[in-house]
C-alpha positions in Angstrom: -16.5 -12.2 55.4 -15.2 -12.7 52.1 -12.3 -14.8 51.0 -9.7 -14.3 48.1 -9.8 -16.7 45.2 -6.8 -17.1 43.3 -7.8 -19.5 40.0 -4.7 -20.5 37.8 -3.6 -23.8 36.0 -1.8 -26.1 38.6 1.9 -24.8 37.9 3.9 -22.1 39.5 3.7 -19.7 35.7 2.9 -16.2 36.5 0.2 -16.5 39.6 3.4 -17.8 41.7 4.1 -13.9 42.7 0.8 -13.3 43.5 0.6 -16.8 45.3 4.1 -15.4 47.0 2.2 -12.3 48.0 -0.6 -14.0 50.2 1.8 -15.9 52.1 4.1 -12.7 52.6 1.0 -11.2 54.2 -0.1 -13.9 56.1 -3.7 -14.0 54.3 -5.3 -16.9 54.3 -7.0 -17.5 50.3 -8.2 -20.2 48.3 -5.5 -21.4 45.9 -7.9 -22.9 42.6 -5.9 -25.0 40.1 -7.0 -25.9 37.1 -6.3 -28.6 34.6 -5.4 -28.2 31.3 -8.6 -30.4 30.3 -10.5 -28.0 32.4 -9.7 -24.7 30.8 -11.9 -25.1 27.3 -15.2 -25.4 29.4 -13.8 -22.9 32.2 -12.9 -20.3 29.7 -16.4 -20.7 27.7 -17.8 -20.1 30.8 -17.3 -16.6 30.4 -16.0 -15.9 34.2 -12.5 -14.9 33.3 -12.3 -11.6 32.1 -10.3 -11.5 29.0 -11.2 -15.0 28.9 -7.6 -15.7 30.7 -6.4 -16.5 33.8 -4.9 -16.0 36.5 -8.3 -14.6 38.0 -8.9 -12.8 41.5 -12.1 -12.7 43.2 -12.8 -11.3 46.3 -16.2 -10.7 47.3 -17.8 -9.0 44.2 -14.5 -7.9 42.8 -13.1 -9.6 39.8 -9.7 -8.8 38.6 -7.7 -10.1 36.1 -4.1 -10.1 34.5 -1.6 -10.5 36.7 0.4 -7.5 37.1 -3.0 -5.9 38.0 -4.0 -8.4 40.6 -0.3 -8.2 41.9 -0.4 -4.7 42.3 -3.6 -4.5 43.9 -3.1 -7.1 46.6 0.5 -5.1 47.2 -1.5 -1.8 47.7 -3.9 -4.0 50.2 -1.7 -5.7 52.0 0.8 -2.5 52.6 3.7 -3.7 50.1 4.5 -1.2 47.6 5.8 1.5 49.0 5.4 4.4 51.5 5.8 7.1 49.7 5.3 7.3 45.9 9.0 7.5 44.8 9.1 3.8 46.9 6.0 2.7 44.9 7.2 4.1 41.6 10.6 2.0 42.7 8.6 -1.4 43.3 6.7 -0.8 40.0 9.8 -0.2 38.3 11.9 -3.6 39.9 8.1 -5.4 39.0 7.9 -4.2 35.5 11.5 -5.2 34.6 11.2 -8.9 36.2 8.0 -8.8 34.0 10.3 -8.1 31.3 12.6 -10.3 32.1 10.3 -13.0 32.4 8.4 -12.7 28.9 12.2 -13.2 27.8 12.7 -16.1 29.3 9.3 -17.4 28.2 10.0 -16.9 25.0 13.5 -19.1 25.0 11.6 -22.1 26.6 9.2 -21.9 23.9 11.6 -21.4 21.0 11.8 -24.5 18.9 14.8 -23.4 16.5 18.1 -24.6 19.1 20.0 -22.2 16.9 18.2 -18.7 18.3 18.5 -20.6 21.9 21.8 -19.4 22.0 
């Protein structure tokens, strides 16, 4: 049987929901971090789609981006929603953390302290 394979860079960055999702669901996958030394070999490689990461394999199934990978493993594992007003509801709540969190990226790598605010 195949097993899910979840590569990121070893931080928490934007696989943690995904990694969040797994153990909410009690499935068992391997968690692959990479090193920042790692990634100019891994991503010539030409195994990431989009040559980025995070990266989900399962089997023959290769998805990337994030949001994608996060919505697919909610729609396997029975977590978004019921009906489709509940799954246009946990899109919604997902899409605006995404928002939220691109903001918040965007502070931490803001080198003027002025716009900081």
């Amino acid at each position: 049987m195949a097993k899910y394979q979840l590569s990121y860079f070893n931080i928490k960055g934007i696989a943690e929901p995904i990694r969040m999702l797994f153990a909410v669901a009690g499935v068992e996958y391997e968690d692959i971090r990479i090193q920042p030394e790692q990634w100019p070999s891994e991503k010539a490689s030409g195994k990431y789609p989009f040559g980025s990461m995070p990266i989900l394999v399962y089997g023959d199934i290769k998805i990337a981006q994030s949001f994608a990978i996060t919505r697919y493993l909610a729609n396997e594992f029975g977590l978004n929603g019921k009906t489709n007003l509940e799954k246009a509801n946990v899109d919604m709540i997902a899409d605006a953390l995404k928002d939220i969190g691109e903001k918040i990226g965007k502070l931490f790598q803001e080198q003027d302290e002025t716009k900081k605010g």
